[in-house]
C-alpha positions in Angstrom: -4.2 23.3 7.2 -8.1 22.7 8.7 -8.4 20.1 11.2 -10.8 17.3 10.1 -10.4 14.4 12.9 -8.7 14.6 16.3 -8.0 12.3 18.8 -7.3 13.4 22.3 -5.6 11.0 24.9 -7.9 8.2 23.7 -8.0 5.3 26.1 -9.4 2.0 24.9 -9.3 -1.4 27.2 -10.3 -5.1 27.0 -11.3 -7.2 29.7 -9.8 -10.5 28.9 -10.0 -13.7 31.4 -6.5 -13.0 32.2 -6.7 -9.1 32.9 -7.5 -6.0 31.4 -5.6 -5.5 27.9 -4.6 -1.6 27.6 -4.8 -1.8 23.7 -4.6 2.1 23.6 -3.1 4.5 26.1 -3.7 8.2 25.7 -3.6 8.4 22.1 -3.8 11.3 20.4 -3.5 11.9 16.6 -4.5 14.6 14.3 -6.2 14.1 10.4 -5.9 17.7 7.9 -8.1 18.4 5.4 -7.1 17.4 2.5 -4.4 14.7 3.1 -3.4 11.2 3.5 -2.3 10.4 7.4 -0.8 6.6 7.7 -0.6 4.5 11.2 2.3 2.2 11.2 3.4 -0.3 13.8 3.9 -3.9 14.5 0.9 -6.3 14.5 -1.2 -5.9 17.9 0.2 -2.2 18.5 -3.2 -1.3 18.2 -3.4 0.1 14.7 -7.0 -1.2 13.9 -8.5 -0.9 17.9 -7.7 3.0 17.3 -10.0 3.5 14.0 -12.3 1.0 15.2 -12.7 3.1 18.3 -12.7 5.8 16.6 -16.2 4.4 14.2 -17.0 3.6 17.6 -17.6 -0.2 16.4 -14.8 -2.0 19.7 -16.8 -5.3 20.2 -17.2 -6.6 23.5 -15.1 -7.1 25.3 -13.6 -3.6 24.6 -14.5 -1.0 25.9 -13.4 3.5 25.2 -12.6 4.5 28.5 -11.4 7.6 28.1 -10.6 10.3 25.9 -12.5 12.4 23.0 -13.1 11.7 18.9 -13.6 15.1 17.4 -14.7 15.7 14.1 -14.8 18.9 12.4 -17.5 18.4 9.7 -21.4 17.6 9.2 -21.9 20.7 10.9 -19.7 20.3 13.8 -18.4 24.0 15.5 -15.6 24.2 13.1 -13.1 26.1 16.5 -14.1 23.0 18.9 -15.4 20.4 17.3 -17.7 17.3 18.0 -16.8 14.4 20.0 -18.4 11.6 19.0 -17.6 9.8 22.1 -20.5 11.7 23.2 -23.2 11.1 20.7 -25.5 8.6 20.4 -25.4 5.4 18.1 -28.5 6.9 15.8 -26.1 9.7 15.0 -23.2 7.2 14.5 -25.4 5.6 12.0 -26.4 8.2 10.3 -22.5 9.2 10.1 -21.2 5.9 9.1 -20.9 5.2 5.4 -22.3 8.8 4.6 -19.3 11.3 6.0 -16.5 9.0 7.3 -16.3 5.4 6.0 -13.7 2.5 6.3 -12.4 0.1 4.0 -11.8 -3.3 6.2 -9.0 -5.5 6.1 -10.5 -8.5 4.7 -13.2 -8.5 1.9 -14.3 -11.4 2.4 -15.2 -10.6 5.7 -16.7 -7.4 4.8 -19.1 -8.8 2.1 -22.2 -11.1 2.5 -21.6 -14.6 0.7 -25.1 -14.7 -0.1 -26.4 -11.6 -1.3 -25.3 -10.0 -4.5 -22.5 -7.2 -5.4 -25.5 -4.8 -6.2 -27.8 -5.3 -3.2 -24.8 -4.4 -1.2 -23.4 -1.6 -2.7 -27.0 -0.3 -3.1 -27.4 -0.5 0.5 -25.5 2.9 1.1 -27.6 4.5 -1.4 -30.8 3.4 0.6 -29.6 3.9 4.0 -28.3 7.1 3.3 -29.7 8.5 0.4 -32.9 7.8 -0.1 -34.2 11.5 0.7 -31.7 12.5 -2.8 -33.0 9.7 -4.9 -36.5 10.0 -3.9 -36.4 14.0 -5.1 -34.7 12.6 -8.6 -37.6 10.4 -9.1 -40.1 12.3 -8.5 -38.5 15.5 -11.0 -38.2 12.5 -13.2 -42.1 12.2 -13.2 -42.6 15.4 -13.4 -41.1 15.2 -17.4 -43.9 14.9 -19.8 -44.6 11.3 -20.6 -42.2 10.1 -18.4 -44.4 9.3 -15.3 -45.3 5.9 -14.6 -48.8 4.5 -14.5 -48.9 4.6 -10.5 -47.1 7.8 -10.5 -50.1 9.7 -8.8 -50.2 7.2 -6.1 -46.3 7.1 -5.5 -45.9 10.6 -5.3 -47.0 12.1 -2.1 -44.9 8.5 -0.8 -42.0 10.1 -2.3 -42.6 13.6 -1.1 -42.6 12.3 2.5 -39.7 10.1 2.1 -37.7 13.2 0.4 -38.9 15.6 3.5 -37.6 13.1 6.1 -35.8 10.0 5.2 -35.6 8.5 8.0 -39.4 8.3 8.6 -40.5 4.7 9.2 -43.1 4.8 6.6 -40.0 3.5 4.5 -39.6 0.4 6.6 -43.7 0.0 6.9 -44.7 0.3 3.1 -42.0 -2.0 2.0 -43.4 -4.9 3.8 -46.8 -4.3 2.6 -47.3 -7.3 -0.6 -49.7 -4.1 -2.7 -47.2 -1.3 -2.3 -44.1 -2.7 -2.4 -44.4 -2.0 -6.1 -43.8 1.8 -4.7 -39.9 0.9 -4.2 -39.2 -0.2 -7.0 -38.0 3.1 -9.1 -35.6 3.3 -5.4 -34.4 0.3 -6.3 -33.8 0.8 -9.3 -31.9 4.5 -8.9 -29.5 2.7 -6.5 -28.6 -0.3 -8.3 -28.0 2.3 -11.3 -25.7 4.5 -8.9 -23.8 1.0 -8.0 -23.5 0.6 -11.3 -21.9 3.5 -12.2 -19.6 3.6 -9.5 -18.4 0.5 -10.0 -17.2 1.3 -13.5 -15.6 4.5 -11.7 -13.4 2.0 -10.0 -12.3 0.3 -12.9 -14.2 -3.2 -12.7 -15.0 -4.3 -16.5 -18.6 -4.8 -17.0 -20.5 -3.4 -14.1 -23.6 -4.2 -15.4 -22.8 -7.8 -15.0 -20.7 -7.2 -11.6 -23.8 -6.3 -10.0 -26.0 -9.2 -10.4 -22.9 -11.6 -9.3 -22.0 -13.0 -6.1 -18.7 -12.5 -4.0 -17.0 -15.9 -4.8 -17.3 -14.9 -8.3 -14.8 -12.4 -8.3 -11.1 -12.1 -7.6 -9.3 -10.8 -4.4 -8.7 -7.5 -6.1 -12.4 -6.7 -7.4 -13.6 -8.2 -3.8 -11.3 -5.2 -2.7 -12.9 -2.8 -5.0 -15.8 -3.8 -4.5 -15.6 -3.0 -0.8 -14.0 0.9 -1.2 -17.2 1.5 -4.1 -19.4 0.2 -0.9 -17.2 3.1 1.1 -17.2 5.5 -1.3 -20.5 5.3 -2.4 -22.0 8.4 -0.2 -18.5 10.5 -1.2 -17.5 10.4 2.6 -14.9 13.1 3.6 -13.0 11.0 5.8 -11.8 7.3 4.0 -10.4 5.2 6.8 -8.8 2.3 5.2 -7.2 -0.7 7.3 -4.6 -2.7 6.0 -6.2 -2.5 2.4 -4.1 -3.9 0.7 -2.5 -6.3 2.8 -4.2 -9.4 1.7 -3.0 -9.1 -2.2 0.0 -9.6 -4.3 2.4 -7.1 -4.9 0.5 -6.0 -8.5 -3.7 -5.5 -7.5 -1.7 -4.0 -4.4 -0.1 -1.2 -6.3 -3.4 -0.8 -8.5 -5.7 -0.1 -5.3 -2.6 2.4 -3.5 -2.8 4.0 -7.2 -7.1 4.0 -7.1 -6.6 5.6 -3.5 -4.2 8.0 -4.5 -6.4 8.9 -7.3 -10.0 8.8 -5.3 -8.1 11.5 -3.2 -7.7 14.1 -5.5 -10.9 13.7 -7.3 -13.4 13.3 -4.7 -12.1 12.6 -0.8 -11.2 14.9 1.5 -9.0 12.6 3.5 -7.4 9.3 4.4 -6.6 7.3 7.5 -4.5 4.6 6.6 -3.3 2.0 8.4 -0.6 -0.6 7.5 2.9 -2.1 8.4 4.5 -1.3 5.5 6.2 1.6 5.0 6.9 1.4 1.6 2.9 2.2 1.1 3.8 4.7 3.6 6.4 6.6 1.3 4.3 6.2 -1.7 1.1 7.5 -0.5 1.0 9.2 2.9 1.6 12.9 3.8 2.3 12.7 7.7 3.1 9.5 9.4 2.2 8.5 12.8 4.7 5.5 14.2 2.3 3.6 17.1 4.0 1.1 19.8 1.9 -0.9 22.1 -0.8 0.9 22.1 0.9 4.1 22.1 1.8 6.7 20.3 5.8 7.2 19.7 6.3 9.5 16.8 4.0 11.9 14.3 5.6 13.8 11.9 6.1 14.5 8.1 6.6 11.7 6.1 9.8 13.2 4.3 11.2 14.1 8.3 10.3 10.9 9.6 12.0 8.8 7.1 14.9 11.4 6.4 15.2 12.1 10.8 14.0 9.5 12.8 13.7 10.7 16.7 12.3 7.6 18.2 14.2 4.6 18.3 11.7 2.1 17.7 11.4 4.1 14.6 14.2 3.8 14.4 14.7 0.4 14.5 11.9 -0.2 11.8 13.6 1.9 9.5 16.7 -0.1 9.9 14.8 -3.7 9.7 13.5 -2.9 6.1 15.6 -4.4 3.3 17.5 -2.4 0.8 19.2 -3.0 -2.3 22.8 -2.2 -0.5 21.9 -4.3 2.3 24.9 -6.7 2.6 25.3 -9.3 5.4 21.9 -9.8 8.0 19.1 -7.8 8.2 18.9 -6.0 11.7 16.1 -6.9 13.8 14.6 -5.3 16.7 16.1 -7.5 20.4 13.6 -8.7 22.8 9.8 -9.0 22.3 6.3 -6.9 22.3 4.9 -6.7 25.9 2.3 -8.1 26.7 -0.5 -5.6 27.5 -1.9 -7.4 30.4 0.7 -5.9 32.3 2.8 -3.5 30.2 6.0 -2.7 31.7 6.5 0.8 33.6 7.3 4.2 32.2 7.7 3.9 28.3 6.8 0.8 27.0 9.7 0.5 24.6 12.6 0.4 27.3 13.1 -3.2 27.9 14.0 -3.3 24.0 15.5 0.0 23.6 19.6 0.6 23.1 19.1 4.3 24.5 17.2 3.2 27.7 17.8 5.7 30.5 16.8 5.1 34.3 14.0 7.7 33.9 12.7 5.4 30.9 11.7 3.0 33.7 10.0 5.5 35.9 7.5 7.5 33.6 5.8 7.4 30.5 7.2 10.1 27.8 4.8 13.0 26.9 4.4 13.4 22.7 6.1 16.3 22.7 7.4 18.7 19.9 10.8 18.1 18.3 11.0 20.3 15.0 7.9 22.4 13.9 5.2 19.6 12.6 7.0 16.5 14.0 6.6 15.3 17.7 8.1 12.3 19.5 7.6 10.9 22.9 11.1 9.8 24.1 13.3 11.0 26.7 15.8 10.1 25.1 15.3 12.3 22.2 14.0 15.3 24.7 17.1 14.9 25.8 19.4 15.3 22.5 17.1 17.7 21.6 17.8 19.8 25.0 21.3 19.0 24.5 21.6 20.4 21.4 20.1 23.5 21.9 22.4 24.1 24.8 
């Protein structure tokens, strides 16, 4: 398979009051071409701080501190990649939204209160595209009878704004009151593009969606909403964090279904991140199992379920409820350390039933267990070693 999104021993901190919070420590994780890749792990294992510093959008008082993002599209040297650690936040902009996007966790969080459902979704189309649109419009004035009254005036705005769309004259002309009249087929192109991918998403009456306001719709269409603002550029990367956490069990399955779907049709790939892995099952291709701000286990979703190597893993796979589940549910002893000041070697061995005295001393390198499927445990290096012998 062709790599799309590597990290490499990514390193992300936050200086707190109380100390410096090591949220991530030397992760590294790797996304394919043309499949699904799901981060699981307890709440505050640093699921979301590793996509978020991936986007590069860690809010002070985080900072990356080590580590490279690489990327192997837009044009990036397909044998080493781009690390977008390195470039700067125009690019980032430019590469938001457009070729890797991300689906938040809450909705209403993600949308404006006060602006309506087509003004936001239309704001990817203008940001991004407006170099695409302005070429339709103006081979839409060039059919006879179909140019506008102004048309001969608008055109060389639209030529410019179609050789470079990032040119400022965009921004200028739009705040002048007797050519703001000149944005108006823009607008109009990106309201219809909303539009229509709105109805692609399954929301009934798109026409009417877009001229309402957030509190007007339910959880689920808030949810929609938010992936037709994501997929509104038809990135090749979809990160999408915790989804579909926030909704009951039925506009939960409808979304996974909708994500599933989106996949095949017109994404290249998805990052998704959750706790449950019953989403993981249904949805996911390769799993990657994170533990305070490391990560334990990366494998096949089939291997990982089918031949756990990590015990934390485990240990989750043993907390989740089945239907021959008699007496108490297991539960994982002791508690998450705090990150302030994580204990020494791997992070998992004041909980861990297999905990040797090396466990204490240094931290386990992700290493290869079967062809595909990688653990860091010395414990399982160990079996494994066993075994072999």
């Amino acid at each position: 398979m062709t790599k799309l999104l590597e990290t490499q021993d990514l390193v992300t901190n936050f200086y707190t009051y109380e100390g410096m919070v090591q949220a991530l420590n030397r992760v590294s994780l790797v996304v394919e071409e043309g499949s699904t890749f799901g981060l699981v792990g307890e709440s505050g294992c640093g699921k979301s701080v590793t996509v978020r510093s991936i986007m590069r959008i860690v809010q002070p008082p985080g900072r990356i501190e080590g580590g490279r993002v690489l990327v192997y599209f837009g044009g990036a040297d397909q044998d080493h990649g781009l690390d977008l650690l390195m470039q700067s936040e125009e690019y980032m902009r430019g590469l938001r939204g457009c070729d890797m996007s991300m689906i938040f966790q809450e909705p209403n969080a993600a949308l404006n209160p006060t602006l309506s459902i087509g003004y936001q979704v239309s704001e990817s189309f203008l940001f991004h595209q407006t170099a695409e649109m302005s070429r339709k419009i103006l081979d839409d004035w060039d059919q006879p009878g179909q140019a506008p009254a102004l048309a001969g005036l608008l055109k060389p705005l639209y030529q410019r704004a179609a050789a470079n769309p990032k040119d400022m004259l965009l921004a200028i002309l739009s705040r002048i009151p007797i050519l703001r009249r000149w944005r108006k087929p823009l607008l109009a192109e990106a309201k219809a593009r909303s539009i229509d991918i709105i109805g692609k998403l399954g929301i009934p009456n798109p026409e009417r969606v877009v001229d309402a306001f957030p509190h007007n719709l339910s959880g689920g269409m808030k949810q929609r909403i938010v992936i037709a603002m994501a997929l509104a550029c038809n990135p090749v990367l979809l990160i999408a964090d915790e989804a579909t956490s926030n909704l009951d069990v039925t506009i939960q399955a409808q979304i996974l279904d909708l994500l599933v779907r989106l996949k095949k049709e017109s994404i290249s790939s998805i990052l998704l991140i959750t706790h449950d892995l019953g989403v993981v099952a249904e949805t996911c291709d390769r799993v990657g199992v994170m533990y305070a701000g490391n990560l334990v286990e990366v494998g096949p979703v089939q291997g990982i379920f089918a031949h756990p190597r990590h015990p934390y893993t485990q240990a989750l796979l043993d907390s989740v409820p089945k239907f021959q589940t008699e007496g108490e549910l297991k539960s994982i002893e002791g508690a998450v350390p705090n990150l302030v000041s994580p204990p020494p070697g791997c992070r998992f061995h004041p909980r861990c039933p297999h905990m040797m005295d090396v466990c204490r001393d240094r931290l386990p390198d992700l290493l290869d267990a079967d062809p595909g499927h990688q653990v860091a445990c010395h414990w399982a290096e160990q079996n494994r070693a066993g075994g072999s012998a």
